[in-house]
TORMAR-898801 format. One record per residue (C-alpha): residue number from 1; y, z, x. Coordinates in pm, whole numbers, plus 32768, in hexadecimal, padded with zeros to 4 digits. Layout:
NUM, Y, Z, X
...
This chain:
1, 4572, 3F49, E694
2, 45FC, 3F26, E541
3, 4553, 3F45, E3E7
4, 4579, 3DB1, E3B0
5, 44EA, 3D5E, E4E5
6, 43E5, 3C19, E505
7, 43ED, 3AF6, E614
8, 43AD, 3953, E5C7
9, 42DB, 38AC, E6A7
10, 42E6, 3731, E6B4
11, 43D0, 3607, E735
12, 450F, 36B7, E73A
13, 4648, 35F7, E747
14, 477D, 36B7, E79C
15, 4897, 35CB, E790
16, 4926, 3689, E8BA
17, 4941, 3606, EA25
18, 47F4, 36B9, EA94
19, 46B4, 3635, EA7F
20, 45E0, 362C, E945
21, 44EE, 373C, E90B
22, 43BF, 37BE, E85D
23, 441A, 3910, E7DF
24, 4541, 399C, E724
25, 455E, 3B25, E6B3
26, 460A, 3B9D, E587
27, 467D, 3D01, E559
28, 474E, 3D61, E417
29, 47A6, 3C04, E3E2
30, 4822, 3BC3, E53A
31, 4776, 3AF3, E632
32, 4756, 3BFA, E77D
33, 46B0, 3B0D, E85A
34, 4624, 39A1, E88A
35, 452F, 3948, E9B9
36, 43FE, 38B8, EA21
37, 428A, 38F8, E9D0
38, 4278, 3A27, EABD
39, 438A, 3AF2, E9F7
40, 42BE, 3AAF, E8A8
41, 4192, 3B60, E95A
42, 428B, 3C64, E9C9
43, 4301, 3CBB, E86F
44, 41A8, 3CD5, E80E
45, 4165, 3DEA, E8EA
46, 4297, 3E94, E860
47, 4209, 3E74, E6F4
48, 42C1, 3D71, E665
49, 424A, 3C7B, E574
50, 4204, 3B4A, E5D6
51, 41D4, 3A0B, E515
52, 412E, 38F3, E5DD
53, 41B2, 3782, E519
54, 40F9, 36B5, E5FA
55, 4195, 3571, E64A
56, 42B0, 35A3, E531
57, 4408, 3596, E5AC
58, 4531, 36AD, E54C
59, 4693, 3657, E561
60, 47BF, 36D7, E4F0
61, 480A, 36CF, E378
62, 48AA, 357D, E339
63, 4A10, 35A8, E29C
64, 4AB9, 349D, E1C8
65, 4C1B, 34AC, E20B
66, 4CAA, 33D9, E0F0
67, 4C0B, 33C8, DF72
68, 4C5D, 33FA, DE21
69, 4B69, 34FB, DDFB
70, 4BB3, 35A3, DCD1
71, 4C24, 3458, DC0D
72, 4AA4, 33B6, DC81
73, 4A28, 3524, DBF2
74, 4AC1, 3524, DAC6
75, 4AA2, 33BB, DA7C
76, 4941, 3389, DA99
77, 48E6, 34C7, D9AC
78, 49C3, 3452, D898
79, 49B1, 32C6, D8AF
80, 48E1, 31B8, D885
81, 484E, 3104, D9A6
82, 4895, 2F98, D978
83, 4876, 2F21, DAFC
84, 47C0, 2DED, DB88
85, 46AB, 2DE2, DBA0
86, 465E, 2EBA, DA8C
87, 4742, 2DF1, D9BF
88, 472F, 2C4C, DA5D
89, 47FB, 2BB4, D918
90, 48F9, 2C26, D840
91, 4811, 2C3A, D738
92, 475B, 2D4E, D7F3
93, 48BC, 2E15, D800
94, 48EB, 2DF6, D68B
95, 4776, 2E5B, D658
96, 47A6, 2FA3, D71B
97, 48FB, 2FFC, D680
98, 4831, 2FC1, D52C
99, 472E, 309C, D5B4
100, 4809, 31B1, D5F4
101, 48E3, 31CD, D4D7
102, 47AE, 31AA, D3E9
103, 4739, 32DB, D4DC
104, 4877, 33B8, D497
105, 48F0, 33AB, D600
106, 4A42, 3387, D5AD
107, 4B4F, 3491, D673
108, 4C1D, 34CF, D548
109, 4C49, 339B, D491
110, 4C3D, 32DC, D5C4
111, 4B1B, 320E, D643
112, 4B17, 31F6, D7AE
113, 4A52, 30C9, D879
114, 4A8E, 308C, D9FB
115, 4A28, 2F48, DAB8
116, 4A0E, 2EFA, DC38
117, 4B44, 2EEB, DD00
118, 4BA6, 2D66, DD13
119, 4AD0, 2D4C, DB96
120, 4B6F, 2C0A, DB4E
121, 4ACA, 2B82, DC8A
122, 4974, 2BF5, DC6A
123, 4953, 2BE7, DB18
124, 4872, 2AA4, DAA6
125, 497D, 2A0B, D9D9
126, 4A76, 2A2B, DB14
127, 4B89, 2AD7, DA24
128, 4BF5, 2C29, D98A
129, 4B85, 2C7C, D7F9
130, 4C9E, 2C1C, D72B
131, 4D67, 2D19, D630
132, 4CAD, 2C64, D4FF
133, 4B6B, 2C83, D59D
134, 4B7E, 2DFE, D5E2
135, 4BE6, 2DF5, D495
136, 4AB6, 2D4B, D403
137, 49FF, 2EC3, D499
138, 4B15, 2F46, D37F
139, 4C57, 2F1B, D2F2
140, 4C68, 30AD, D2B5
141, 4C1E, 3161, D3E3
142, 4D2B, 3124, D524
143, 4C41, 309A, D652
144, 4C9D, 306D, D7C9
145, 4BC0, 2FD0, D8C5
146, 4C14, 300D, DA0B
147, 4BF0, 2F4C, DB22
148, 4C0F, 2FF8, DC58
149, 4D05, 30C5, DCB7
150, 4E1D, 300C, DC70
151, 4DDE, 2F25, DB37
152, 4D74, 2F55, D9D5
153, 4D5B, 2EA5, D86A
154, 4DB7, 2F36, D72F
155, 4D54, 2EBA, D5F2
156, 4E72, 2EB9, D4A2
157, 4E55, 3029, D47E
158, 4E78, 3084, D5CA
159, 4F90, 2F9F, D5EE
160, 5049, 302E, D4ED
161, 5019, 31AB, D53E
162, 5048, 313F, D6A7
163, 51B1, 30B0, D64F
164, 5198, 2FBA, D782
165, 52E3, 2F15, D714
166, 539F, 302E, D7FF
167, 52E1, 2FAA, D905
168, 5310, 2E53, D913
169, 5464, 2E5F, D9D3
170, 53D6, 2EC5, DB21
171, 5422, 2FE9, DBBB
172, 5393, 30DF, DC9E
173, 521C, 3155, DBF3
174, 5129, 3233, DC85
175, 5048, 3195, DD50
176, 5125, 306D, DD83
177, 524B, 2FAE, DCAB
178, 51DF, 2F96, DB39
179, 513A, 2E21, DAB3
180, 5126, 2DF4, D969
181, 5086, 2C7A, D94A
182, 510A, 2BA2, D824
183, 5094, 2A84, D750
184, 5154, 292B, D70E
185, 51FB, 29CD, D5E2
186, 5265, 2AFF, D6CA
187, 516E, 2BD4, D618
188, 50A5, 2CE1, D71F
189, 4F69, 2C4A, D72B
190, 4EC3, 2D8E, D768
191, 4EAD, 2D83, D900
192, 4F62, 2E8D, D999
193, 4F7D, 2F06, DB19
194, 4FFF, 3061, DB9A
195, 5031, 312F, DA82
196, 4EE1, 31E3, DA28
197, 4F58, 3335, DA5D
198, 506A, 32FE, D92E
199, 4F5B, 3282, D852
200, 4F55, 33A1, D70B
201, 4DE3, 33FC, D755
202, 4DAF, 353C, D70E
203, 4D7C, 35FF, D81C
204, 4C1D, 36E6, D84F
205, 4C32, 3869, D878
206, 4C3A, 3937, D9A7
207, 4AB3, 398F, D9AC
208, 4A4D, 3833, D939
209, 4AFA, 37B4, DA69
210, 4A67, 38DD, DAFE
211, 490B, 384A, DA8D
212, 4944, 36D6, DAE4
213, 49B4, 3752, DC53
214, 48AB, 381A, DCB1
215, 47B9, 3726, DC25
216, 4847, 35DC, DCC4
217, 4886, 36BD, DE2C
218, 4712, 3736, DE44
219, 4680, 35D1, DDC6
220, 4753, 34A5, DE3C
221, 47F0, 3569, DFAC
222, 4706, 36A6, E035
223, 45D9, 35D2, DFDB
224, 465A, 34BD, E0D9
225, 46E9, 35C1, E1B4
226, 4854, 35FA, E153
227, 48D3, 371E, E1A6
228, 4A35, 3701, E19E
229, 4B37, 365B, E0EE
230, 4CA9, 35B9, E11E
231, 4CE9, 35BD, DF94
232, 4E54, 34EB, DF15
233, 4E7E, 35F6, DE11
234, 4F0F, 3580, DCC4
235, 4F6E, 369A, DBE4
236, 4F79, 382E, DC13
237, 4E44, 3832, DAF8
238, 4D4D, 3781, DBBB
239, 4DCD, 3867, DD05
240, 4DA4, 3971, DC04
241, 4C3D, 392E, DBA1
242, 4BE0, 38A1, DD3D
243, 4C43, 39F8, DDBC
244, 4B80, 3ABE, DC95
245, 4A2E, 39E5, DCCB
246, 4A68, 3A68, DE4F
247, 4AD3, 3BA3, DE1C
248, 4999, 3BE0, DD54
249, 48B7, 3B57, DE23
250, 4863, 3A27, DD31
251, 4901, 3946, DE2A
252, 4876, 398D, DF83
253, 4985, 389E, E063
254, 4ACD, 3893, E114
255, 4C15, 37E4, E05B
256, 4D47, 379D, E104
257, 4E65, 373E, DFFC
258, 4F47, 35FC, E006
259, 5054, 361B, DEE0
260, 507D, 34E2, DE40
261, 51C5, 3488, DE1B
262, 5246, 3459, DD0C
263, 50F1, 346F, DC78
264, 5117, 35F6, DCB6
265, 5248, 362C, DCD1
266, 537F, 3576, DD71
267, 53CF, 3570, DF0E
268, 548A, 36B2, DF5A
269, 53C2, 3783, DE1B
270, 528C, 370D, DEB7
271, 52DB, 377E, E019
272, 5342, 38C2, DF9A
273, 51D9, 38CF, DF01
274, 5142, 388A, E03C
275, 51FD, 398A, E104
276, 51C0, 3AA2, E00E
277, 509F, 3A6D, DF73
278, 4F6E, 3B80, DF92
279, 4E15, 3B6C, DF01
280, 4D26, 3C52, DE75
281, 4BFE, 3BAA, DF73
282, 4CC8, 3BF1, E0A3
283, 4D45, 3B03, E19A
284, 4C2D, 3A90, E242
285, 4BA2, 3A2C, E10E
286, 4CCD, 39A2, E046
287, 4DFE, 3983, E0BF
288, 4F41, 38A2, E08B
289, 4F5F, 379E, E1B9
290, 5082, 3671, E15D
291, 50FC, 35CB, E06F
292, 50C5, 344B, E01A
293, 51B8, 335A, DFB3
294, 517F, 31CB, DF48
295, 523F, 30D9, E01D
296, 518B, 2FC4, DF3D
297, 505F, 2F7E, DE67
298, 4EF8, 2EC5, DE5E
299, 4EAA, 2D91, DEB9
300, 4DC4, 2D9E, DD59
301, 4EF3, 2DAE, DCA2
302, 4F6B, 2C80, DD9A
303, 5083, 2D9C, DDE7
304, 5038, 2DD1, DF5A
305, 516E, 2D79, E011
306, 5120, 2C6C, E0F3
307, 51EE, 2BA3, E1FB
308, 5156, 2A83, E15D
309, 5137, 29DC, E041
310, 5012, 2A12, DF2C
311, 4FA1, 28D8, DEC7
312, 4FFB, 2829, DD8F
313, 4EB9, 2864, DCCD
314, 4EDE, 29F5, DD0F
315, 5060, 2A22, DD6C
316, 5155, 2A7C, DC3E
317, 5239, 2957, DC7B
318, 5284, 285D, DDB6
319, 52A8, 2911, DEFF
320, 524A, 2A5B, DE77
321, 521B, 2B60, DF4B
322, 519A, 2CA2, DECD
323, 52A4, 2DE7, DE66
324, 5313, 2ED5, DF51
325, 530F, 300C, DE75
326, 53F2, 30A9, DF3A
327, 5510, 3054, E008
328, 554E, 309E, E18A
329, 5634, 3180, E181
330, 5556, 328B, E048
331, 5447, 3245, E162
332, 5540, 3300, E254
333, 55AE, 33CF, E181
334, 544A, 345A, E12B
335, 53E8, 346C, E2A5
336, 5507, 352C, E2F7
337, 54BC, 3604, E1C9
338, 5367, 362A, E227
339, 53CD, 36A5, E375
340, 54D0, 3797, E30E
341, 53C3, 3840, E24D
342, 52BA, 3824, E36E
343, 51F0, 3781, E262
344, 5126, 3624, E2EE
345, 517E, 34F9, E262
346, 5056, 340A, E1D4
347, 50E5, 327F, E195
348, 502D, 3177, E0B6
349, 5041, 3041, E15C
350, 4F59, 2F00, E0A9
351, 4FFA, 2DFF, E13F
352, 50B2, 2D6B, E256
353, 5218, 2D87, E20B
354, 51D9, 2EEE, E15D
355, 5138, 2F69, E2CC
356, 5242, 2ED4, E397
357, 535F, 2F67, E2AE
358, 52AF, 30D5, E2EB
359, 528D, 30A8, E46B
360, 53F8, 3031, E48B
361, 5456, 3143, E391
362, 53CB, 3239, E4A7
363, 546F, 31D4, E5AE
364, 55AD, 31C9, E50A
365, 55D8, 331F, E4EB
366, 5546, 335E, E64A
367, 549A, 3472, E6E9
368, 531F, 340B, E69E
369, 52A7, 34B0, E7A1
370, 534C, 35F8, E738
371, 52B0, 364E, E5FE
372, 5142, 362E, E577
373, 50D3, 34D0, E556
374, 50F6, 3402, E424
375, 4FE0, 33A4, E393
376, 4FFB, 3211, E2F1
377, 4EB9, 31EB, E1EB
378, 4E42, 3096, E201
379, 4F09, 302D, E348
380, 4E22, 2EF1, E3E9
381, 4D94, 2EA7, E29C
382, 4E45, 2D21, E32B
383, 4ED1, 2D0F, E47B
384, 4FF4, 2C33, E4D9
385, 4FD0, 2C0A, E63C
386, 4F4E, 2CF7, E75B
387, 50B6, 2D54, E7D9
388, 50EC, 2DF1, E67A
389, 5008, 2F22, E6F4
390, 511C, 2F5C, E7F8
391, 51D3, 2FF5, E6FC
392, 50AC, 30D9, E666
393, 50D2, 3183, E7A0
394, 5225, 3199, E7BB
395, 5234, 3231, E65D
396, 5112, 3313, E6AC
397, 505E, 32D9, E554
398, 4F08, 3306, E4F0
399, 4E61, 31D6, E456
400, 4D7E, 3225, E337
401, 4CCB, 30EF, E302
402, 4B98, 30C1, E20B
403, 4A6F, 2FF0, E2B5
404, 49C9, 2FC8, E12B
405, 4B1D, 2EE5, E0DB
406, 4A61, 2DE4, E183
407, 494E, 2DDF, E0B5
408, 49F9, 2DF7, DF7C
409, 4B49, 2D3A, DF89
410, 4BA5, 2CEC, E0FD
411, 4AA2, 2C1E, E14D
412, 4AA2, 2B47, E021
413, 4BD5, 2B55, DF7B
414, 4CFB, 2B4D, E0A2
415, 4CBC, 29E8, E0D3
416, 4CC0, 29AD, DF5C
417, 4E03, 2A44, DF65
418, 4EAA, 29D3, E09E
419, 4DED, 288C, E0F3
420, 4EC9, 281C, E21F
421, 4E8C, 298C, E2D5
422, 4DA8, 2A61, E213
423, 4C9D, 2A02, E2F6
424, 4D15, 2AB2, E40E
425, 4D39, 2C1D, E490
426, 4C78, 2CCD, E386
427, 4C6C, 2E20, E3E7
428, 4C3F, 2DEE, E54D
429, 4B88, 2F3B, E5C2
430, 4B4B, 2EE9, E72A
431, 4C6D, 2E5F, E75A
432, 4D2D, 2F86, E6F8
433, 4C87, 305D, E7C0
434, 4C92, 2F79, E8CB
435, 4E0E, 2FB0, E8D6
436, 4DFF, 311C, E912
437, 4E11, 317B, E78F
438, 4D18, 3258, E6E3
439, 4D13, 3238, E566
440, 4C2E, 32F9, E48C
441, 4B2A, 327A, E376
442, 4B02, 32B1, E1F0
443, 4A96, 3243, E0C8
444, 4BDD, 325A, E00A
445, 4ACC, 3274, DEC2
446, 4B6E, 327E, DD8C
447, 4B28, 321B, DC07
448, 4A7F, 30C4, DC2F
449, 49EF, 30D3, DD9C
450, 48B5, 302D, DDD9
451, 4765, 30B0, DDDC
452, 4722, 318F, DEFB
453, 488A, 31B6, DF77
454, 4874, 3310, DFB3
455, 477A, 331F, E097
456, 4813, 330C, E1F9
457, 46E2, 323A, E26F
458, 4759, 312E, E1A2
459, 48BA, 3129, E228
460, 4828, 3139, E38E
461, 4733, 3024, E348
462, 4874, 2F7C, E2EA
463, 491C, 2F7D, E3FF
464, 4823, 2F3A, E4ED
465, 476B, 2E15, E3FE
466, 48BF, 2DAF, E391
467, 4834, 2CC8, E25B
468, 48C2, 2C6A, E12D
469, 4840, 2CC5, DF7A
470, 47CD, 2B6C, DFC6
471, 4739, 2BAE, E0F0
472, 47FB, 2AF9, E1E1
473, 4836, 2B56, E355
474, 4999, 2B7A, E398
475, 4A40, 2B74, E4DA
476, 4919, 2C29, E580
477, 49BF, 2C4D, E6A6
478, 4A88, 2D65, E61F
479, 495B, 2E0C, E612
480, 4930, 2F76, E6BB
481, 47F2, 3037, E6D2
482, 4777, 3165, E642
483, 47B8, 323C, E720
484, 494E, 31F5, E6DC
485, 4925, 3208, E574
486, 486B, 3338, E574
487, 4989, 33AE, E62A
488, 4A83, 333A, E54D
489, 49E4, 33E4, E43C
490, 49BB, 352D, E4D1
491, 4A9F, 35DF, E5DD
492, 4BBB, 34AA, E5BE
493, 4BB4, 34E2, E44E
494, 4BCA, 365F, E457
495, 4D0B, 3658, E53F
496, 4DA3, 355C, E42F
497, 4D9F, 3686, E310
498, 4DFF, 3788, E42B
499, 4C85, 3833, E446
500, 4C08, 37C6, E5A9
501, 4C71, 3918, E61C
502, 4B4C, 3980, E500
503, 4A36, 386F, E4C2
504, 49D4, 36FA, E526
505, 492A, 3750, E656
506, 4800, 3835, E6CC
507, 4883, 3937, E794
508, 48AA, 3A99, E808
509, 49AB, 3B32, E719
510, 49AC, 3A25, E5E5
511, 4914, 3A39, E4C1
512, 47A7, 39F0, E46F
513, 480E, 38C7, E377
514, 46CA, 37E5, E3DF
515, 4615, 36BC, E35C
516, 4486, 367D, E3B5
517, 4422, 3517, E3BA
518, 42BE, 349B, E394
519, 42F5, 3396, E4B1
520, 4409, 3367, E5AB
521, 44F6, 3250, E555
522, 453C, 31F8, E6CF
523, 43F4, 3186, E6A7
524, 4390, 3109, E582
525, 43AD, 2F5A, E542
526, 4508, 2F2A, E4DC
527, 44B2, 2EB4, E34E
528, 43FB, 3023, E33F
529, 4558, 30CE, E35D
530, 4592, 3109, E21A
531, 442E, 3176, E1B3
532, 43F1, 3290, E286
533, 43DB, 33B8, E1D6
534, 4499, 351F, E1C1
535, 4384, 364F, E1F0
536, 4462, 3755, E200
537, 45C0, 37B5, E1F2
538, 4665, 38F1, E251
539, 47CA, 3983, E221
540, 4816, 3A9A, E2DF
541, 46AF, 3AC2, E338
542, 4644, 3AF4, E1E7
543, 453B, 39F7, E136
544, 45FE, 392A, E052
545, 450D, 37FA, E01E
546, 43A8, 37D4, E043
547, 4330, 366F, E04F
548, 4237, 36C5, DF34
549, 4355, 3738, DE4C
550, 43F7, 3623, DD4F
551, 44E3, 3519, DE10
């Protein structure tokens, strides 16, 4: 018996093929065995501590395979929280930017604010701030207000610094192809989309990042159970300052890497990165997995690519359909890249024409089968038609859909959109599994997400509530139950980041990453999903999170 030895009694879910069970025993942050009530009394008589939970259930640590962790992180530390409800009118907005420069929370000489993804709809007033009303805040200091991951405002200052004129001719951006929005007299009007990380903001040390990590990780994921995380990594600092907070022991988790591309670095550089990159936390704790390229952008900055038209009130012009940041044959190019590297390959894919120009891109250069699967973030956020999934599985791709979209854009805001189809195939869970696919589940959190988005309850809740911000039921028969979406969100999600063969599932051999819930969501009325609470969480059998700590 090892030093670190203790046993969990309760409602143990395994996420394996056997049978649920009441006891699982830990030994030096393994689990060594999982059984019934007789093998608790067993260990017992062998000495081993036992601790009896009662009716609480233990399952594996939930992982989020997709997020912009270290963006959220830093973000909420050193901005100014301006989304609804806190903030229902644009006056509100103004109020708190006031608030905080008055306060000194500038980051340089920059004053940061960040609204809810899709602001512009939830917002009282139905519209972004203007450039002259961020400048009424000041006329000095540069301010952005970002909106989600994809869209911000910028008052005069910012403007200027930001030099937005190189911008307005299109291009391929970062997250999608640069929008610069102009007024009558071609002036910028202040709205821009898909350019945040070439904003001048200065940028925070290594050990504040360090800081705002280790913080945000123990507060906003291990106190709802995170254990694990699929992070699209933006620049080598913040890899710098993840790996240090887990290396030191700040940050008690699992990160797998996705180079953002070209946030990081370009294609090829970035594949390189992936193949030869080595951290200080060692590789079950932070390690490079693939690199992620943009095929298009976000349907907040209307720059989804769709295979139909946006409607006049929200398209750019007549028959507009969204940018495809990049072209058919870079998607090929970056696969076949990917592969030659034995790096995986992670797509964005918002809309329609985006997700079919990534599957066909797949099967172009052939082989699917071959090498590990792609993974296409977002595929299923709209589905064309059934038959389309035919080609999922001929491409062998993981989808890595986002059940919280449809409570704060999908539900809503598609048919806003897209009024002649917008209303149909929104993320259709069941029927995806159904036909033989199995996608995994995240939050895909970043600056801007709504309240609570980190907790994997929430996104659960979603997808087996399925309703709106405005609380509207939408196509409940895509509805799957919790059992599936714990699933999704556990052993699913660990083989997306390549760490099935470590965590997601209670078993002889895997790590001790557990979560103890105070009651059992296969149980529990559906609209209590989202309110049961974390007791415990453990990474590699270690107590990372007590329920009476700070969440």
């Amino acid at each position: 018996m090892g030093a670190n030895a203790f046993a969990l009694t309760g409602n143990v879910v395994t996420m394996t093929a056997a049978p649920n069970a009441r006891v699982v025993y830990v030994e030096d942050g393994k689990i060594v065995g999982v059984g019934d009530q007789g093998y608790a009394g067993e260990l017992q008589r062998r000495g081993v501590t036992v601790h009896d939970l009662g009716g609480r259930t233990i399952l594996p640590g939930f992982i989020d395979p997709h997020l912009h962790f270290a963006q959220y992180a830093a973000g909420t530390h050193r901005g100014i929280d301006c989304r609804v409800p806190a903030c229902k009118t644009i006056s509100d907005v103004l109020d708190a930017l006031r608030t905080g420069l008055n306060a000194g929370r500038t980051v340089g000489d920059w004053l940061i604010g960040y609204g809810n993804l899709f602001f512009d709809q939830k917002i009282a007033e139905r519209r972004l701030p203007t450039r002259l009303e961020l400048d009424s805040v000041s006329r000095t200091t540069p301010i952005v207000l970002h909106c989600g991951g994809h869209v911000s405002v910028l008052n005069t200052p910012a403007l200027a610094l930001a030099g937005v004129e190189r911008f307005i001719t299109g291009g391929e951006g970062l997250w999608g192809s640069p929008v610069v929005h102009l007024d009558d007299a071609g002036q910028p009007t202040g709205v821009v989309a898909e350019i945040d990380g070439l904003l001048p903001i200065p940028e925070s040390s290594v050990e504040e990042l360090t800081r705002f990590y280790s913080d945000t990780f123990h507060n906003d994921f291990l106190a709802h159970g995170v254990t694990s995380l699929g992070e699209m990594a933006e620049s080598a600092r913040n890899v710098e300052a993840l790996d240090a907070a887990v290396a030191a022991g700040s940050l008690n988790g699992r990160i797998a890497l996705y180079a953002m591309a070209p946030s990081l670095l370009p294609v090829a550089a970035a594949c390189d990165w992936v193949a030869g990159f080595s951290s200080r936390s060692g590789p079950e704790r932070v390690w490079a997995r693939g690199v992620k390229v943009f095929a298009d952008g976000g349907y907040s900055a209307r720059n989804a690519a769709s295979l139909d038209d946006y409607s006049r009130d929200h398209g750019h012009r007549a028959g507009y359909r969204g940018k495809l940041n990049l072209s058919r044959g870079a998607l090929m190019e970056a696969i076949r890249t990917a592969r030659h590297k034995d790096v995986q390959i992670a797509i964005h894919t918002n809309g329609t024409r985006a997700q079919r120009e990534a599957i066909e891109a797949i099967l172009a250069v052939g082989d699917a089968h071959d090498h590990p699967p792609v993974r296409i973030e977002h595929l299923g956020n709209v589905l064309d038609s059934v038959e389309e999934i035919a080609s999922w599985r001929a491409a062998n791709v993981i989808p890595v859909m986002q059940p919280g979209f449809l409570h704060n854009f999908i539900g809503d805001y598609l048919p806003m959109l897209f009024p002649a189809t917008g209303s149909t195939g929104r993320l259709p869970l069941r029927t995806v599994l159904h036909e033989g696919v199995s996608p995994v589940i995240s939050s895909d959190i970043t600056l801007g997400g709504e309240p609570g988005a980190t907790n994997p309850l929430h996104t659960i809740w979603s997808a087996v509530s399925r309703r709106s911000y405005w609380g509207n039921h939408i196509e409940p028969e895509e509805s799957i139950s919790v059992a599936q979406a714990l699933r999704l969100h556990t052993i699913e999600a660990a083989k997306a980041i390549g760490l099935d063969q470590v965590a997601g599932s209670l078993e002889p051999g895997k790590a001790a990453d557990m979560v103890v819930l105070d009651r059992d969501p296969h149980t529990v009325p559906e609209a209590e999903l989202k309110d049961i609470r974390v007791e415990r969480t453990y990474v590699n059998g270690v107590l990372a999170y007590s329920g009476g700590e700070k969440a």
